[in-house]
C-alpha positions in Angstrom: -7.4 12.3 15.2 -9.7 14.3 17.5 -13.5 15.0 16.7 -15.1 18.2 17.4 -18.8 18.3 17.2 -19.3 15.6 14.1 -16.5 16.5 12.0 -13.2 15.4 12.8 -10.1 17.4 13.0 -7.5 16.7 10.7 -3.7 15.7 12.6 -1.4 18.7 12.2 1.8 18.3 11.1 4.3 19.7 13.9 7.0 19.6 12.4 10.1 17.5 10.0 13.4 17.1 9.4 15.2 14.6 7.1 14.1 10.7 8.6 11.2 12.1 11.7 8.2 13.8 11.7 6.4 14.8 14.2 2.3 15.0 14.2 -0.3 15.8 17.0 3.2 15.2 19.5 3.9 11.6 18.0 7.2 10.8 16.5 7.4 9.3 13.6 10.5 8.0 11.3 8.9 5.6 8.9 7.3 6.8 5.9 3.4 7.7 6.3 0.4 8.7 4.5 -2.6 10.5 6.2 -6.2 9.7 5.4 -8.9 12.1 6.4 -9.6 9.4 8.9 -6.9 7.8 10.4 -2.7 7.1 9.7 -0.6 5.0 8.6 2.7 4.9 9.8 5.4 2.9 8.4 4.4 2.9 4.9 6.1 0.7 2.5 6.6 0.4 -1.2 7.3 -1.8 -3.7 10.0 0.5 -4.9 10.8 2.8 -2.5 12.0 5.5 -5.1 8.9 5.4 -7.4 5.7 5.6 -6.4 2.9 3.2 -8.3 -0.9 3.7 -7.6 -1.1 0.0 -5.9 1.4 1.7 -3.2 -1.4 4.5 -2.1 -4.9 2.4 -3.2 -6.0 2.9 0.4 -5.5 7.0 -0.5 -7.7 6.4 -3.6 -10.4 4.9 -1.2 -10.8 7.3 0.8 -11.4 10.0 -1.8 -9.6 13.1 -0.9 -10.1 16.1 -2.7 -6.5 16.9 -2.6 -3.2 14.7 -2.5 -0.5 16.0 -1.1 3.2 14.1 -1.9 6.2 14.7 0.0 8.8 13.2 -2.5 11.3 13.2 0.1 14.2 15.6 1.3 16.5 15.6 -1.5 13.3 14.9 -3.9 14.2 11.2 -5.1 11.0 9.6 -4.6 9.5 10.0 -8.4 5.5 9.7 -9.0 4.8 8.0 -11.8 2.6 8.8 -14.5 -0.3 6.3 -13.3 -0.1 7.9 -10.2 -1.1 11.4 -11.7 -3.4 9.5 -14.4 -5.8 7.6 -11.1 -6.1 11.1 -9.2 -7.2 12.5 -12.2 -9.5 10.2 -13.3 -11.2 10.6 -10.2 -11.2 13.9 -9.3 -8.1 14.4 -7.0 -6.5 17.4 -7.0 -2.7 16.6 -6.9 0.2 18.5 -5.1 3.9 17.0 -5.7 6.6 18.6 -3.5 9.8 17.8 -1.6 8.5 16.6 2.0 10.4 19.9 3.4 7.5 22.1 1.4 4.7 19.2 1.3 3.8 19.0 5.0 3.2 22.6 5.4 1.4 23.0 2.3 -0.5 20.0 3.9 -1.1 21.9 7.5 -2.4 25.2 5.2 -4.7 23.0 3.6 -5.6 20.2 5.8 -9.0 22.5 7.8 -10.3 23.6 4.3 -10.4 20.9 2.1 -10.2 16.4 2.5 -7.1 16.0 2.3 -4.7 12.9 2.0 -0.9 13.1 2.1 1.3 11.0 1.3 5.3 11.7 2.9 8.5 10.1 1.7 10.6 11.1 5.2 14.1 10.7 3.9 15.9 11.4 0.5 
């Protein structure tokens, strides 16, 4: 993340294909999530086909206005209910979409709004 002035600009998404990500010129092919302050690479789950709230508490925390999911290439990655139930209990606007649509709903959003996403990078 870079800062400019006081507020910090959010990574940008350069671009993804099925397993690899790219972001700010780093590589990545381990599932991530971005915060509005820092991210975390090689994100694991205690399922890794269904997503539970304790597998994104640090997303909670950092109180986004707007959660971005990328449920994977072939969409397999399935958010459960309690997922959808904690982001709207506190606020969170939530976006669910294959990883192939989430990031660059995530770059179009990511300057106007806190924003947290969280990318499943293969099926």
């Amino acid at each position: 993340n870079s800062f400019h002035g006081n507020k910090m600009i959010a990574p940008k998404i350069e671009s993804y294909s099925f397993g690899l990500m790219t972001i700010d010129g780093q590589t990545f092919r381990k599932d991530l999530i971005i915060l509005p302050d820092r991210l975390i690479h090689d994100w694991w789950r205690e399922n890794s086909h269904s997503l539970v709230p304790e597998d994104i508490q640090l997303v909670f925390e950092s109180s986004p206005d707007l959660l971005i999911i990328g449920t994977g290439a072939a969409n397999r990655m399935k958010v459960t209910d309690a997922v959808i139930q904690v982001a709207k209990d506190n606020g969170i606007e939530l976006v669910i979409l294959p990883t192939g649509e989430a990031w660059q709903k995530y770059n179009q959003e990511k300057d106007v709004k806190k924003v947290a996403a969280a990318f499943h990078l293969t099926c």
